[in-house]
mmCIF file of the C-alpha atoms, coordinates in Angstrom:
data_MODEL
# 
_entry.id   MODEL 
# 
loop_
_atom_site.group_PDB 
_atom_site.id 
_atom_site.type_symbol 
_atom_site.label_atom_id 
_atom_site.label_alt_id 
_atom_site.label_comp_id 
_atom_site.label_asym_id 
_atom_site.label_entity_id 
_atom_site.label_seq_id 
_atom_site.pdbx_PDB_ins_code 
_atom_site.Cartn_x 
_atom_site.Cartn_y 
_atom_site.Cartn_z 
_atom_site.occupancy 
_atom_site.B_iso_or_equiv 
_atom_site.pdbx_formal_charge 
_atom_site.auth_seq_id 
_atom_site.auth_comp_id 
_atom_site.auth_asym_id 
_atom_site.auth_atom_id 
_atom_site.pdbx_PDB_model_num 
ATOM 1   C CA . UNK A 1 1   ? -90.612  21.910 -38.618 1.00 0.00 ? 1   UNK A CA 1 
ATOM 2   C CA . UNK A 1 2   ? -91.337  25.861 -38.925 1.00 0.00 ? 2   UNK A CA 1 
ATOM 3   C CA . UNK A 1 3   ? -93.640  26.282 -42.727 1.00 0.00 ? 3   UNK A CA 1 
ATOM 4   C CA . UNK A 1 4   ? -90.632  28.434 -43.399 1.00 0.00 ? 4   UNK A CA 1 
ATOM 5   C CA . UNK A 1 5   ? -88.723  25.991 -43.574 1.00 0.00 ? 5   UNK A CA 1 
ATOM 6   C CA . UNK A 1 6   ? -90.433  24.472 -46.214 1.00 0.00 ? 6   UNK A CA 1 
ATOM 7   C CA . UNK A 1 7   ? -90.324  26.987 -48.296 1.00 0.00 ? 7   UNK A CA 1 
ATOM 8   C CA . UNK A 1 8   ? -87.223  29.441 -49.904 1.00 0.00 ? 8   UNK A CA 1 
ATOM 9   C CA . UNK A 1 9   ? -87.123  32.638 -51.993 1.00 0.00 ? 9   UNK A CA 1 
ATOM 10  C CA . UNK A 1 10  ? -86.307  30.994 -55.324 1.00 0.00 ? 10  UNK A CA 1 
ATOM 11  C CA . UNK A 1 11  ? -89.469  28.397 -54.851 1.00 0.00 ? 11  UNK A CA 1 
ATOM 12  C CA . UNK A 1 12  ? -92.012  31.008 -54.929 1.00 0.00 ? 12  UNK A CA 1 
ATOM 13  C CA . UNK A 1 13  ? -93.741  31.498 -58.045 1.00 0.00 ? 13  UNK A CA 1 
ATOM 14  C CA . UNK A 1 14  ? -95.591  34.987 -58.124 1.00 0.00 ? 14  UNK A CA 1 
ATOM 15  C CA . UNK A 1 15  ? -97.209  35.183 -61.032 1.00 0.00 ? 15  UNK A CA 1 
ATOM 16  C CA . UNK A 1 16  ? -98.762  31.983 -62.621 1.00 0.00 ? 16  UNK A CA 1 
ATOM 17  C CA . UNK A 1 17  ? -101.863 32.266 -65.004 1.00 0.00 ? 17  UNK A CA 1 
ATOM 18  C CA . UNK A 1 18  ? -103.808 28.864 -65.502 1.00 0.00 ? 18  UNK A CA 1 
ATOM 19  C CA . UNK A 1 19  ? -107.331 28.993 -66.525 1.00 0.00 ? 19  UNK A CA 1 
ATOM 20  C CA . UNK A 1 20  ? -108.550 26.715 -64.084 1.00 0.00 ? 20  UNK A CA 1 
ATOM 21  C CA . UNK A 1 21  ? -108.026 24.192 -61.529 1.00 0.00 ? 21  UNK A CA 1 
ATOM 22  C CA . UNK A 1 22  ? -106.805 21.177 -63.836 1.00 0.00 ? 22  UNK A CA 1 
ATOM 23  C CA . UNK A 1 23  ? -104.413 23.565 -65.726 1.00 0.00 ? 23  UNK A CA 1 
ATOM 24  C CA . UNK A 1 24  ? -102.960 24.473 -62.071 1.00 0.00 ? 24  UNK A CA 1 
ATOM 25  C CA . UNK A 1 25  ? -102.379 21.247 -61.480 1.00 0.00 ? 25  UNK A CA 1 
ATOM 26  C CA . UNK A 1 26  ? -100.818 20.517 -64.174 1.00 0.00 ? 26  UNK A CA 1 
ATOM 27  C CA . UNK A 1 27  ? -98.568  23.674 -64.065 1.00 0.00 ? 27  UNK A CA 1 
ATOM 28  C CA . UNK A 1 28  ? -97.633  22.475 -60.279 1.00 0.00 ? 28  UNK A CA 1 
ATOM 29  C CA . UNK A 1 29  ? -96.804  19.123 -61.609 1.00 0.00 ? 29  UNK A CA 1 
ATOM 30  C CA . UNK A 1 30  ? -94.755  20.025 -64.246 1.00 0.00 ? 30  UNK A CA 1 
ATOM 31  C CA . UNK A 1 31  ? -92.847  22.737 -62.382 1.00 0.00 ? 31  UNK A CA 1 
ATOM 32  C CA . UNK A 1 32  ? -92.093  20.345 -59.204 1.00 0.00 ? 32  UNK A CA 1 
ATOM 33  C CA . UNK A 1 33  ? -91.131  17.648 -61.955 1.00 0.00 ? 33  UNK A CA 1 
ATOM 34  C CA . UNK A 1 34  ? -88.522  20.022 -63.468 1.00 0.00 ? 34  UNK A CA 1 
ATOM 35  C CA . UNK A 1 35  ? -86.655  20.710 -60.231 1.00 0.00 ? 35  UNK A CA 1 
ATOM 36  C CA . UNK A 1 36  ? -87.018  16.957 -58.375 1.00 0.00 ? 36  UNK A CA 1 
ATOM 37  C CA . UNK A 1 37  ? -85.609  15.327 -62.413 1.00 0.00 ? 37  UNK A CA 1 
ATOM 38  C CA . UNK A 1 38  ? -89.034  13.679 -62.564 1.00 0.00 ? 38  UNK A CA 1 
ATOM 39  C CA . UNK A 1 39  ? -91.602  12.560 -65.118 1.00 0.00 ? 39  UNK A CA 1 
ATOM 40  C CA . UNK A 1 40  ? -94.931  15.561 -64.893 1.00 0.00 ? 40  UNK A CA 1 
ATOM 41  C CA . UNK A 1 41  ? -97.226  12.661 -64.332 1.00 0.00 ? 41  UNK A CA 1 
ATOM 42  C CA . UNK A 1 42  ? -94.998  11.264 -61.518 1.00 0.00 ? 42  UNK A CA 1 
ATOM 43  C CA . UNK A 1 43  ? -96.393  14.303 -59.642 1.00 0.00 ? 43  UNK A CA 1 
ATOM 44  C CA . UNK A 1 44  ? -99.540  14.955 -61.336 1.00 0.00 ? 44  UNK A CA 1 
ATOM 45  C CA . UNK A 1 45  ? -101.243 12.284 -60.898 1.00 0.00 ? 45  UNK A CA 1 
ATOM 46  C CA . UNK A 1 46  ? -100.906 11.593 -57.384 1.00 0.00 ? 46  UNK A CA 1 
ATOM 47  C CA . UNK A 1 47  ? -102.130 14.974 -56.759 1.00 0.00 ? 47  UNK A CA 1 
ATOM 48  C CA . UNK A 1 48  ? -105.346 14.499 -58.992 1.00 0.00 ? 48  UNK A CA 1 
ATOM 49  C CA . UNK A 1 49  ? -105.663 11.378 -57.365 1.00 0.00 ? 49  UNK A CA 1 
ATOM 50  C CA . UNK A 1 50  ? -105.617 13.420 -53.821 1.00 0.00 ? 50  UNK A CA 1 
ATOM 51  C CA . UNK A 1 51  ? -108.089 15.832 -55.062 1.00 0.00 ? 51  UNK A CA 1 
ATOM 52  C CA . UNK A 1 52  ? -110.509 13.286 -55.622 1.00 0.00 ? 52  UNK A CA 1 
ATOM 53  C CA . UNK A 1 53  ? -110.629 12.460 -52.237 1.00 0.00 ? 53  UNK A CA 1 
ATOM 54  C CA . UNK A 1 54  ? -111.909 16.285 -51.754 1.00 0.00 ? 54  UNK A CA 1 
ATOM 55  C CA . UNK A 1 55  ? -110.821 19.672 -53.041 1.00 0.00 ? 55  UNK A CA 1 
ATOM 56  C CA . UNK A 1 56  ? -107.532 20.767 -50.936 1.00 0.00 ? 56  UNK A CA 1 
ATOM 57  C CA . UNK A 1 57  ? -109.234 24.973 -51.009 1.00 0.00 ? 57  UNK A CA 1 
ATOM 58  C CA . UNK A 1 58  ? -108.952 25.520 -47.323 1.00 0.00 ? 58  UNK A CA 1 
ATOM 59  C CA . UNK A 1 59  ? -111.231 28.493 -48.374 1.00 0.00 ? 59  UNK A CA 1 
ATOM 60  C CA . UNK A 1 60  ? -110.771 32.350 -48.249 1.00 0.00 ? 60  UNK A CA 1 
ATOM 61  C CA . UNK A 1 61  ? -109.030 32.107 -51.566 1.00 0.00 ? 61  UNK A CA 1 
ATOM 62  C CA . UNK A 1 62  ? -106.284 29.394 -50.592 1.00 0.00 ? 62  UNK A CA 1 
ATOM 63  C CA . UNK A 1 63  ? -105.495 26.132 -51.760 1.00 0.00 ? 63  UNK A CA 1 
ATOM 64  C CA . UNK A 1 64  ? -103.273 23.170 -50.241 1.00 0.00 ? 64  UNK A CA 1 
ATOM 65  C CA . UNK A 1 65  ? -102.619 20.948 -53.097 1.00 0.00 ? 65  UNK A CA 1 
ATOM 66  C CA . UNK A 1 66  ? -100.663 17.961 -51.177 1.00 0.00 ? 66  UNK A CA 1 
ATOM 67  C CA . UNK A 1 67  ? -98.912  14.714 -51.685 1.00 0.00 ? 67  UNK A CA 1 
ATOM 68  C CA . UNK A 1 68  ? -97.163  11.632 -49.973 1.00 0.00 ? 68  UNK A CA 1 
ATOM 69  C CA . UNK A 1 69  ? -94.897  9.845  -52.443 1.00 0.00 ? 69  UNK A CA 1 
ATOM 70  C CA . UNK A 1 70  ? -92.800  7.134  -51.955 1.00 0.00 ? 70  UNK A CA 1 
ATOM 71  C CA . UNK A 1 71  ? -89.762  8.132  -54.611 1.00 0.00 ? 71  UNK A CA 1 
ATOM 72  C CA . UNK A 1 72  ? -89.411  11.693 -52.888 1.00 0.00 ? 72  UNK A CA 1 
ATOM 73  C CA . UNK A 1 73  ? -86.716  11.736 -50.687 1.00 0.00 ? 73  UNK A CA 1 
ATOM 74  C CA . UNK A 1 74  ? -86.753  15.518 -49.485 1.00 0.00 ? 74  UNK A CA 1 
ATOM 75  C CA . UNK A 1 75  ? -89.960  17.667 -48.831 1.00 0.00 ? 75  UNK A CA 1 
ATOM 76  C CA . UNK A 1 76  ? -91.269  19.749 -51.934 1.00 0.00 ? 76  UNK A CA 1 
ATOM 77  C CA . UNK A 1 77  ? -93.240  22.929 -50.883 1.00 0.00 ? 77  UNK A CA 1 
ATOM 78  C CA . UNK A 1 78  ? -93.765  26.138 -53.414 1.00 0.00 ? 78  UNK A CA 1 
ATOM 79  C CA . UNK A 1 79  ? -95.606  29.098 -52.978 1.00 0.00 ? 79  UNK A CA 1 
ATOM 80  C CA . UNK A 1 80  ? -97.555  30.216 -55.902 1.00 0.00 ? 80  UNK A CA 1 
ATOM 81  C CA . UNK A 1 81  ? -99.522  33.037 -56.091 1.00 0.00 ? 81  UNK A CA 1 
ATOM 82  C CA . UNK A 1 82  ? -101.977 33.586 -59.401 1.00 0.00 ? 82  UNK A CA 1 
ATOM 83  C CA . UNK A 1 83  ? -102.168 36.805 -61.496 1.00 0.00 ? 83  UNK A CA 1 
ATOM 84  C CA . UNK A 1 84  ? -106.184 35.859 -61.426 1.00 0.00 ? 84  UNK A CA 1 
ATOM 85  C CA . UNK A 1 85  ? -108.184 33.785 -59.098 1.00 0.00 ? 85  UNK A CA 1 
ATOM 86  C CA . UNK A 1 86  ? -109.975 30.713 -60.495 1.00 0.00 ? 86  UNK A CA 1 
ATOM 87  C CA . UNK A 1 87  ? -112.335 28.129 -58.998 1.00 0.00 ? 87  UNK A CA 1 
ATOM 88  C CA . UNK A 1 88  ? -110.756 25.194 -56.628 1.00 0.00 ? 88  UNK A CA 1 
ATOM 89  C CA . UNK A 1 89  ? -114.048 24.158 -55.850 1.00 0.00 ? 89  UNK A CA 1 
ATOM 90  C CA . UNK A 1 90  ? -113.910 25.473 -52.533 1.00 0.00 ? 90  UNK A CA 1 
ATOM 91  C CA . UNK A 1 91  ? -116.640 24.820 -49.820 1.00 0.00 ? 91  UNK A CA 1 
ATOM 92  C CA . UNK A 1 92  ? -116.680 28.529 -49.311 1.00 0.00 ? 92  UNK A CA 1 
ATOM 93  C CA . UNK A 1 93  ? -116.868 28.877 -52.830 1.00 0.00 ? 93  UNK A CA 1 
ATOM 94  C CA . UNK A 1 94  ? -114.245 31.874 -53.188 1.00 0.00 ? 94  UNK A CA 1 
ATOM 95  C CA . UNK A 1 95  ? -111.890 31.779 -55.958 1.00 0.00 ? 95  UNK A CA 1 
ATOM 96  C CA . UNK A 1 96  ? -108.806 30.972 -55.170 1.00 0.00 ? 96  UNK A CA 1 
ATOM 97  C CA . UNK A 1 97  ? -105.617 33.200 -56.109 1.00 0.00 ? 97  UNK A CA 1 
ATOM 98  C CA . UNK A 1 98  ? -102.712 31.688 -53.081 1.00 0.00 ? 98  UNK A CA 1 
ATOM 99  C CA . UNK A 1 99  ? -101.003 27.982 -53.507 1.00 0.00 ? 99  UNK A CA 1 
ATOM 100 C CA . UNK A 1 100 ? -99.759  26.186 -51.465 1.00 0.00 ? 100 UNK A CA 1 
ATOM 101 C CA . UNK A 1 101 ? -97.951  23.014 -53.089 1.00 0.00 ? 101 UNK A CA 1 
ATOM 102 C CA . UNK A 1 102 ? -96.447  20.203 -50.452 1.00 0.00 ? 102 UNK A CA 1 
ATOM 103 C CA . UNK A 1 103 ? -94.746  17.230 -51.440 1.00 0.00 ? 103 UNK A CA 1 
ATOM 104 C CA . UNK A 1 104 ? -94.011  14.994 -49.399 1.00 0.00 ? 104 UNK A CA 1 
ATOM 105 C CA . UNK A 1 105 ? -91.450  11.342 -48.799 1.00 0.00 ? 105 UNK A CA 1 
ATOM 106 C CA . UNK A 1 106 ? -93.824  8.658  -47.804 1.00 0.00 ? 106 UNK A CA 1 
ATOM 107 C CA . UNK A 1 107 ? -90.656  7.577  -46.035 1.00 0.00 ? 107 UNK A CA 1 
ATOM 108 C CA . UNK A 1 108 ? -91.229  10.524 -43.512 1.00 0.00 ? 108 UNK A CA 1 
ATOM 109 C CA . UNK A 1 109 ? -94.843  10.252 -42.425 1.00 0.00 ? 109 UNK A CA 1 
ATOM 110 C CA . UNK A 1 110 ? -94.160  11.859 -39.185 1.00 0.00 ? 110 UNK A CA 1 
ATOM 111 C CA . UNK A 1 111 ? -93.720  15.947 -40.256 1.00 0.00 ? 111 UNK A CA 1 
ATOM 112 C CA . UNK A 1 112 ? -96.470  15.394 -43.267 1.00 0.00 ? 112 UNK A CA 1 
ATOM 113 C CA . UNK A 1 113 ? -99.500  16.478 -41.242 1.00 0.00 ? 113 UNK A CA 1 
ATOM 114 C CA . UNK A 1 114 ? -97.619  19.048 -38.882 1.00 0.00 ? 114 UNK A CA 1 
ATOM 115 C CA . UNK A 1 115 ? -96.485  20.654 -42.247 1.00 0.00 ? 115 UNK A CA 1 
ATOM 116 C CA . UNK A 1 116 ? -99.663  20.926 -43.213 1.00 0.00 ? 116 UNK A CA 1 
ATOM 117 C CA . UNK A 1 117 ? -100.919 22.011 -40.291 1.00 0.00 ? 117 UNK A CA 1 
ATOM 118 C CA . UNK A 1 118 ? -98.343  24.847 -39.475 1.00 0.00 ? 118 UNK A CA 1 
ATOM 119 C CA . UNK A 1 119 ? -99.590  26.109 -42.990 1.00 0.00 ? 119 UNK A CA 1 
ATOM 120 C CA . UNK A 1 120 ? -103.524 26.160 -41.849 1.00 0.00 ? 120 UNK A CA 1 
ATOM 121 C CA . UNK A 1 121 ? -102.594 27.844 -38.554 1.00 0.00 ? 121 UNK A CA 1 
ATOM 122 C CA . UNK A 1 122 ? -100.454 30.480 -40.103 1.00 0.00 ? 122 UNK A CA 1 
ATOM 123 C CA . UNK A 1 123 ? -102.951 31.157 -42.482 1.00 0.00 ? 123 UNK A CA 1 
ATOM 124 C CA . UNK A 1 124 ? -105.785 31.684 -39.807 1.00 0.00 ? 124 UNK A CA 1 
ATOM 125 C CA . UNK A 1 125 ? -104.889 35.015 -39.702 1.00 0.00 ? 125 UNK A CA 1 
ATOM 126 C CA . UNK A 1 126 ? -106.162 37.112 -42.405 1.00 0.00 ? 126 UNK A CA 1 
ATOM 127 C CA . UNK A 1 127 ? -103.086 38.846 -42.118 1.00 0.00 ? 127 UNK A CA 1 
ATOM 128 C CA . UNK A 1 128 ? -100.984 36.609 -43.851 1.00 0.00 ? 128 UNK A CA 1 
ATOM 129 C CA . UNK A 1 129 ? -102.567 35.910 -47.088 1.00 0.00 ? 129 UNK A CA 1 
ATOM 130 C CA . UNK A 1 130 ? -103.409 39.527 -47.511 1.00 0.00 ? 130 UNK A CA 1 
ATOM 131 C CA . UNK A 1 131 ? -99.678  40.304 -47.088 1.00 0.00 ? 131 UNK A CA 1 
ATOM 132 C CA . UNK A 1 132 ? -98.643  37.272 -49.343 1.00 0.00 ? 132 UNK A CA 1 
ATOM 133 C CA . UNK A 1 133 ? -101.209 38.535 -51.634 1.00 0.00 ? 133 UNK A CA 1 
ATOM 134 C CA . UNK A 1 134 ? -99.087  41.986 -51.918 1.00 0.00 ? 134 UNK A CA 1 
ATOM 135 C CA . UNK A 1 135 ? -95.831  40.828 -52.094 1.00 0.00 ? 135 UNK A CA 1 
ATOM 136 C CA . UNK A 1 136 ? -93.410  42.373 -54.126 1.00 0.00 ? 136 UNK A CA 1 
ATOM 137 C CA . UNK A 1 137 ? -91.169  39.284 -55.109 1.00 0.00 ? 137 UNK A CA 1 
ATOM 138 C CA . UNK A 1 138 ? -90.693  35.964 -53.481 1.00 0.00 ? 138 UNK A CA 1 
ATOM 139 C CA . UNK A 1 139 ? -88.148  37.012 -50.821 1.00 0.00 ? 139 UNK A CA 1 
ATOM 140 C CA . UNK A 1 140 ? -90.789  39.263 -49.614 1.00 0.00 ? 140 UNK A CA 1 
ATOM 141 C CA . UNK A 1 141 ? -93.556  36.346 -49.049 1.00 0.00 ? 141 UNK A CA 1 
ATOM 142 C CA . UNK A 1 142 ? -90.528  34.055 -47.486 1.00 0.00 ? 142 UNK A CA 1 
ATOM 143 C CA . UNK A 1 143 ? -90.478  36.574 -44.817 1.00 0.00 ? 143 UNK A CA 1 
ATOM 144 C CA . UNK A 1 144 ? -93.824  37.152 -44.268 1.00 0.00 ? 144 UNK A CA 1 
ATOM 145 C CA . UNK A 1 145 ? -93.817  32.791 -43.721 1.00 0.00 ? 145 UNK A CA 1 
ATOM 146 C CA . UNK A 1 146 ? -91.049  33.459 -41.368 1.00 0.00 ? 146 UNK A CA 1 
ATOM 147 C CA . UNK A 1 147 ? -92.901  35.939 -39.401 1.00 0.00 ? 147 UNK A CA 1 
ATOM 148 C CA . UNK A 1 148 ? -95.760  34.459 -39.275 1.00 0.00 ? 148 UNK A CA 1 
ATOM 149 C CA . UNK A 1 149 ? -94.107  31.395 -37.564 1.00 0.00 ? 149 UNK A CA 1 
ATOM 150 C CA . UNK A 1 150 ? -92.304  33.626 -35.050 1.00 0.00 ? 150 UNK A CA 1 
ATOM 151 C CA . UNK A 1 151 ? -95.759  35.195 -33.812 1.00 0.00 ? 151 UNK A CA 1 
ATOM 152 C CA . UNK A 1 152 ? -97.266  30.871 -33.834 1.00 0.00 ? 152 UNK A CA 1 
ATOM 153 C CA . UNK A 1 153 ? -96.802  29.159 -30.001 1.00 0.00 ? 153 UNK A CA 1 
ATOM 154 C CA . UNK A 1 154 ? -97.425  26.262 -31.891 1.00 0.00 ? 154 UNK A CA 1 
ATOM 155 C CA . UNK A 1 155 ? -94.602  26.278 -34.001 1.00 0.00 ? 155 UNK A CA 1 
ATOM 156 C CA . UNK A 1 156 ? -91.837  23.667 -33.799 1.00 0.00 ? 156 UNK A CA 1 
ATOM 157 C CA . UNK A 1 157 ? -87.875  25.326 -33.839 1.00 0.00 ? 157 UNK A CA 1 
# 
């Protein structure tokens, strides 16, 4: 699976203000909750839970918030980019303004880490994020994704 496929136009979110990384979290949860007809804390707390484990800042101002759950029954991704960077308690320790949300069925174990993984590679190139960074709406950044997969070897059709 191609990260463009994961995402669409109407998912992105261009222009979300927490205060920190909790309130993200929260703002994720609630917003994925509202379109999969799901309790906040279904979501939330599975991904507080997961960043535990480690913050999900890949670094270079980027996060990968990311969950398995066994209820989902299609894939979950939205692009969110923040009107101000805040702290993700990343390793590099750069604020972090570009989101990355991915939910995913436990059912489907298989395409959970190559999703993730097609996002990390596309993202190696600073390219991306900069041009995600100055996107004008959310089509725009869905085609930037879809670029950025047609110039990856590694991607999957």
């Amino acid at each position: 699976m191609v990260i463009a496929d994961l995402f669409s136009a109407p998912d992105g979110i261009l222009s979300l203000a927490p205060a920190n990384k909790a309130e993200l979290l929260a703002m994720l949860a609630a917003e994925a909750a509202s379109r999969l007809g799901r309790a906040k804390e279904d979501i939330l707390q599975p991904l507080l839970a997961r960043e535990k484990l480690g913050s999900t800042a890949l670094g270079r101002g980027v996060a990968l918030p990311h969950s398995r759950l066994d209820w989902l029954q299609e894939p979950l991704a939205i692009l969110v980019r923040l009107t101000r960077p805040i702290d993700f308690e990343a390793r590099d320790d750069e604020l972090v303004d570009l989101v990355f949300l991915v939910l995913w069925p436990e059912s489907e174990p298989e395409g959970f880490l190559p999703a993730l993984a097609g996002i990390c590679r596309a993202l190696r190139d600073d390219q991306l994020p900069r041009q995600l960074r100055r996107a004008g709406s959310s089509a725009e950044a869905l085609a930037r994704l879809q670029e950025a997969d047609r110039l990856d070897p590694d991607a999957q059709p």
